[in-house]
C-alpha positions in Angstrom: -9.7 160.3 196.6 -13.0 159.5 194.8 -15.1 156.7 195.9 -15.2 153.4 193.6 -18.2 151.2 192.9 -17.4 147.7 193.7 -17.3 146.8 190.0 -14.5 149.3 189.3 -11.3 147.4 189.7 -9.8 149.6 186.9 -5.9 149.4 188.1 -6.2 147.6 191.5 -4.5 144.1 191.5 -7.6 141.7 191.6 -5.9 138.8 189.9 -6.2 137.7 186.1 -9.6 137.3 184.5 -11.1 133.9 183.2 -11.7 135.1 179.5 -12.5 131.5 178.3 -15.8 131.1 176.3 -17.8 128.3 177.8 -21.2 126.6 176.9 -23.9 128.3 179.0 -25.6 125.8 181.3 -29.1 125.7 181.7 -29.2 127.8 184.4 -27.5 130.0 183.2 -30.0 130.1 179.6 -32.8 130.2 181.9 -31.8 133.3 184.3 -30.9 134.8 180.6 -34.5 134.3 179.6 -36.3 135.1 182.8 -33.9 139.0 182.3 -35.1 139.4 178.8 -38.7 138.8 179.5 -38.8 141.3 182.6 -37.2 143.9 180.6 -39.3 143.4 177.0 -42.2 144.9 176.2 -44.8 145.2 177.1 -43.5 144.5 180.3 -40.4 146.6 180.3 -40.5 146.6 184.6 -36.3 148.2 184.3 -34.2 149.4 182.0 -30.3 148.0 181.9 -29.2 151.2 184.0 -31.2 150.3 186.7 -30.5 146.4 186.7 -26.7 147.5 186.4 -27.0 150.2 189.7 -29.1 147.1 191.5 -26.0 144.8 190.9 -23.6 147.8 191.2 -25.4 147.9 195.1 -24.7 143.9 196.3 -22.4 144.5 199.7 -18.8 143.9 198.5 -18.3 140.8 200.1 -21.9 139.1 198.0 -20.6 141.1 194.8 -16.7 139.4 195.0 -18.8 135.8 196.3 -21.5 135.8 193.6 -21.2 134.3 190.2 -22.3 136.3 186.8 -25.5 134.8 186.9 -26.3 135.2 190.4 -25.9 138.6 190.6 -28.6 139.0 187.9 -30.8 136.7 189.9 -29.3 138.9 192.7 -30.4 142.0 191.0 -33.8 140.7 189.8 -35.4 140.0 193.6 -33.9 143.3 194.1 -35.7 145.1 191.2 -38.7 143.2 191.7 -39.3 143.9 195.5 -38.7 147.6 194.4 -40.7 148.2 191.8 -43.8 146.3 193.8 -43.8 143.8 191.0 -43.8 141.1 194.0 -43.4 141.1 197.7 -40.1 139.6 199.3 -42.8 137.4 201.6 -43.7 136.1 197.3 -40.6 135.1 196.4 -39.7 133.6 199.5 -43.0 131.5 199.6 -42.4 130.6 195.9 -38.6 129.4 196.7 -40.0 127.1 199.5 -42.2 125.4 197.6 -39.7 124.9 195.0 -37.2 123.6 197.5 -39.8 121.5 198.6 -40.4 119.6 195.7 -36.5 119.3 195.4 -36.3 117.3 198.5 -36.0 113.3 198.4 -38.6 111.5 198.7 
């Protein structure tokens, strides 16, 4: 029996889909953005084959958790550790200073 990739549920009983158009949320328009800028040029740091074997690569159990949108984010770190575009020590310094300023006063 061939192996499948986590996103191939072709046939396999994973519940009904959610095909309902919603209103992105800013969030959502802003991880959108973030994607397009990495990948245009003259940037270009990944192609759409390499963002999609990134997400393709989450362990199941973060892949069936994560939203849309956070596997892109998901898939972005990724892409961006790998490609030595920033270190994970970076992002993680960036996200706690972020956090930070999130906090109540």
């Amino acid at each position: 029996m061939k192996n499948r990739l986590i996103s191939d549920i072709g046939g396999l009983p994973e519940g009904p889909l959610d095909l309902s158009e919603h209103e992105p949320t800013m969030t959502e328009r802003r991880i959108d953005a973030m994607m397009m800028l990495l990948r245009a040029k003259p940037r270009s740091f990944w192609a759409s084959d390499e963002n999609r074997r990134t997400i393709e690569s989450l362990e199941p159990e973060t892949y069936k958790k994560a939203e849309y949108y956070e596997k892109w984010v998901l898939a972005m770190k990724e892409l961006l550790i790998e490609k030595a575009i920033l270190t994970e020590a970076e992002i993680e310094s960036k996200l706690k200073e972020v956090r930070s300023r999130m906090e109540p006063s």
